[in-house]
MILUM-732739 format. One record per residue (C-alpha): residue in three letters; x, z, y. Coordinates in nm, 2 decimals. Each point is the difference from the previous one (the first is absolute). Example, Ala and Ser with C-alpha at 12.3 -4.5 7.8 and 13.67 -1.06 7.14 Angstrom:
2
{type->ALA&u->1.23&w->0.78&v->-0.45} $
{type->SER&u->0.14&w->-0.07&v->0.34} $
//
This chain:
113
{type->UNK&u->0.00&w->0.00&v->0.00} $
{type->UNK&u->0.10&w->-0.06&v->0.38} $
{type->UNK&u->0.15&w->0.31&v->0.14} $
{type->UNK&u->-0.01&w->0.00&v->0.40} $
{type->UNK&u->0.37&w->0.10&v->0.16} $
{type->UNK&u->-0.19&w->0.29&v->0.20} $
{type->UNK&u->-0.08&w->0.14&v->-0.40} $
{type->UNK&u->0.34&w->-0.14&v->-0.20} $
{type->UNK&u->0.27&w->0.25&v->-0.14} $
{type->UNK&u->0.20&w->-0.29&v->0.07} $
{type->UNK&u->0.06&w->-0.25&v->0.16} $
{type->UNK&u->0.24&w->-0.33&v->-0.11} $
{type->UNK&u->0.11&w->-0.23&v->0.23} $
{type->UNK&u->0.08&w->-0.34&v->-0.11} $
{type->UNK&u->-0.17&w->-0.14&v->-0.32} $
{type->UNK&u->0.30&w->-0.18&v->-0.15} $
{type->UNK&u->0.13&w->0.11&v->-0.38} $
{type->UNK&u->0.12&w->0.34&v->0.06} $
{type->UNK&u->-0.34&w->0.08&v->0.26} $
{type->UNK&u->-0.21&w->-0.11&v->-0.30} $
{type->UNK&u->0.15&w->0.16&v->-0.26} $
{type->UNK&u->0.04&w->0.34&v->0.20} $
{type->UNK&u->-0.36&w->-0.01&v->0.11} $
{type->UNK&u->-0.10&w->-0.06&v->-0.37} $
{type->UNK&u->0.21&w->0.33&v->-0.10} $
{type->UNK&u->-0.10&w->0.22&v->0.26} $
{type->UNK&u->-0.37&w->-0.12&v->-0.09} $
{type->UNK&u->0.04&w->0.03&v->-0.33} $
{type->UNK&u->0.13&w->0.37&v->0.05} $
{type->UNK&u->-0.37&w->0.07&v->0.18} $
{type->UNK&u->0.14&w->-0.05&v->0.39} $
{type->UNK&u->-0.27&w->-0.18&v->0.21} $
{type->UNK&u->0.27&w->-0.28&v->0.13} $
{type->UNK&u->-0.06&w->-0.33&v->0.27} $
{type->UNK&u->0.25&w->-0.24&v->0.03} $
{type->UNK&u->0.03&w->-0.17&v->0.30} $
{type->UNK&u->0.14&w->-0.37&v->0.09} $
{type->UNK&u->0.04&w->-0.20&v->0.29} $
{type->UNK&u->0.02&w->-0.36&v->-0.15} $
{type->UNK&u->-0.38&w->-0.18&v->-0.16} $
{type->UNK&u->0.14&w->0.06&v->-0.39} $
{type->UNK&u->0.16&w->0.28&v->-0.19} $
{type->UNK&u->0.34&w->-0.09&v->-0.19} $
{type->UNK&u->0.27&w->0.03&v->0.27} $
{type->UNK&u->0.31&w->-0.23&v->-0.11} $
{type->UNK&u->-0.21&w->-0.08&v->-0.34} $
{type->UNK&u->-0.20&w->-0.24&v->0.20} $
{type->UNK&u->0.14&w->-0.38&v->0.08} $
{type->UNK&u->0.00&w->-0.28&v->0.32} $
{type->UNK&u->-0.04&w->-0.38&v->0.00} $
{type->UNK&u->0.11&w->-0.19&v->0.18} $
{type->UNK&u->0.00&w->-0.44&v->0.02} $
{type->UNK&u->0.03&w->-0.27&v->-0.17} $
{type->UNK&u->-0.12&w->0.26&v->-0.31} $
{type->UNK&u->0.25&w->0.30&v->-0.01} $
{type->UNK&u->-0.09&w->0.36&v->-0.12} $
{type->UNK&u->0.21&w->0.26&v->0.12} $
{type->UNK&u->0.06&w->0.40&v->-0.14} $
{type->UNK&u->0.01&w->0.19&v->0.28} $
{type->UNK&u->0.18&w->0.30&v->-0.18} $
{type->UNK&u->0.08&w->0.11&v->-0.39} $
{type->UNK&u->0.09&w->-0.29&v->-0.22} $
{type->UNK&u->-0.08&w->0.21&v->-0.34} $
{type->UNK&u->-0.19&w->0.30&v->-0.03} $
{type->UNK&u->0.08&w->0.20&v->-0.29} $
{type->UNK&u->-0.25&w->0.31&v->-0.15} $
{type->UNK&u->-0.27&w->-0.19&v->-0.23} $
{type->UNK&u->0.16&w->0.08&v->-0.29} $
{type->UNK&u->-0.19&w->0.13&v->-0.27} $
{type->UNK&u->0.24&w->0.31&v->-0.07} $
{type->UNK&u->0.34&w->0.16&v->0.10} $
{type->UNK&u->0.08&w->0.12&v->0.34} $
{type->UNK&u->-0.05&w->-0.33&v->0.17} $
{type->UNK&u->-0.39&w->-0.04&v->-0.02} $
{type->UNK&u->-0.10&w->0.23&v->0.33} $
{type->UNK&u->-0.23&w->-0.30&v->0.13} $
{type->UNK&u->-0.16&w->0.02&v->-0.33} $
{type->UNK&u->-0.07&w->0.37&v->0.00} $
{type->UNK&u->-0.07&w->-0.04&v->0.36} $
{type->UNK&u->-0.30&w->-0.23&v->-0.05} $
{type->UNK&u->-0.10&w->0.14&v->-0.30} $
{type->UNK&u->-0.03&w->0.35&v->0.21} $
{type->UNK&u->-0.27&w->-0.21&v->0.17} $
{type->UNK&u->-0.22&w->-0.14&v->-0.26} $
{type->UNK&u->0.18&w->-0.34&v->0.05} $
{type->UNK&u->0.25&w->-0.22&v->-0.22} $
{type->UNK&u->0.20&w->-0.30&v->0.07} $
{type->UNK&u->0.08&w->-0.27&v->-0.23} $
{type->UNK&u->0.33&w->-0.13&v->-0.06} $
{type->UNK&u->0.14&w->-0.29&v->-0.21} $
{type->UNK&u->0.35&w->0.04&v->-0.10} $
{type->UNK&u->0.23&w->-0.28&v->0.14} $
{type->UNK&u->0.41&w->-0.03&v->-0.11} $
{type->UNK&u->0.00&w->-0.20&v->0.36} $
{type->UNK&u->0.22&w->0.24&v->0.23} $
{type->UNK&u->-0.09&w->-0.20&v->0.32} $
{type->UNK&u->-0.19&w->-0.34&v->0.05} $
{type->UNK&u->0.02&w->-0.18&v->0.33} $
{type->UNK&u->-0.34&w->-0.19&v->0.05} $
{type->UNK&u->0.12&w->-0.31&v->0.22} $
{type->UNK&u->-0.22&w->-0.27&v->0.14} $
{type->UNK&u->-0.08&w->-0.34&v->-0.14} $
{type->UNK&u->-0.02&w->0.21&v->-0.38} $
{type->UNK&u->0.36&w->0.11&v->0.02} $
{type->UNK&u->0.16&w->0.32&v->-0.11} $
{type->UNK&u->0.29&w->0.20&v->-0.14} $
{type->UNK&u->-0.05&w->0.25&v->-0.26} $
{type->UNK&u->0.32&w->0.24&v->-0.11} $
{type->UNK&u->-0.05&w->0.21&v->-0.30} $
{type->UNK&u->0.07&w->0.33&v->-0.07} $
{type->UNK&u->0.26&w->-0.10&v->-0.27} $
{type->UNK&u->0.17&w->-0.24&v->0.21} $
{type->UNK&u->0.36&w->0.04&v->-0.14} $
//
């Protein structure tokens, strides 16, 4: 539920990764929490740009790691599963893949040796 500032525990400022996942944990710990941001969308530097004649730009993290399924490295996973919510992933042995115009790319693999 919606929890006015004036009636929060606390309040997060900026709703990139670590403003989501805090406000998930503090929630999920019973505080009322609201989290505030200045731009139209929540996702901070997980969001992207274009720009002409047809390129998409990452305006921050290249690779997010934490949807693991166990281990230490699946705090986005407990995160969202704190919430009621679950996010789909498919595994891929592509380390980075450049998306160029005109159907282009460059794909290097983790086991590029």
């Amino acid at each position: 539920p919606a929890v006015e500032a004036a009636d929060a525990d606390v309040i997060v400022v900026g709703s990139g990764i670590g403003g989501l996942v805090t406000a998930t944990q503090l929630a999920r710990r019973g505080a009322r929490v609201t989290v505030l941001e200045k731009y139209i969308v929540p996702g901070g530097s997980g969001a992207y740009f274009k720009r002409d004649p047809g390129y998409t730009f990452d305006v921050g993290a290249s690779m997010i790691f934490g949807f693991g399924d166990r281990g230490t490295t699946n705090l986005l996973t407990r995160a969202l599963g704190d919430v009621g919510m679950r996010c789909e992933t498919i595994p891929d042995p592509v380390q980075i893949n450049y998306h160029l115009p005109n159907g282009l790319g460059v794909r290097v693999h983790r086991k590029y040796e």
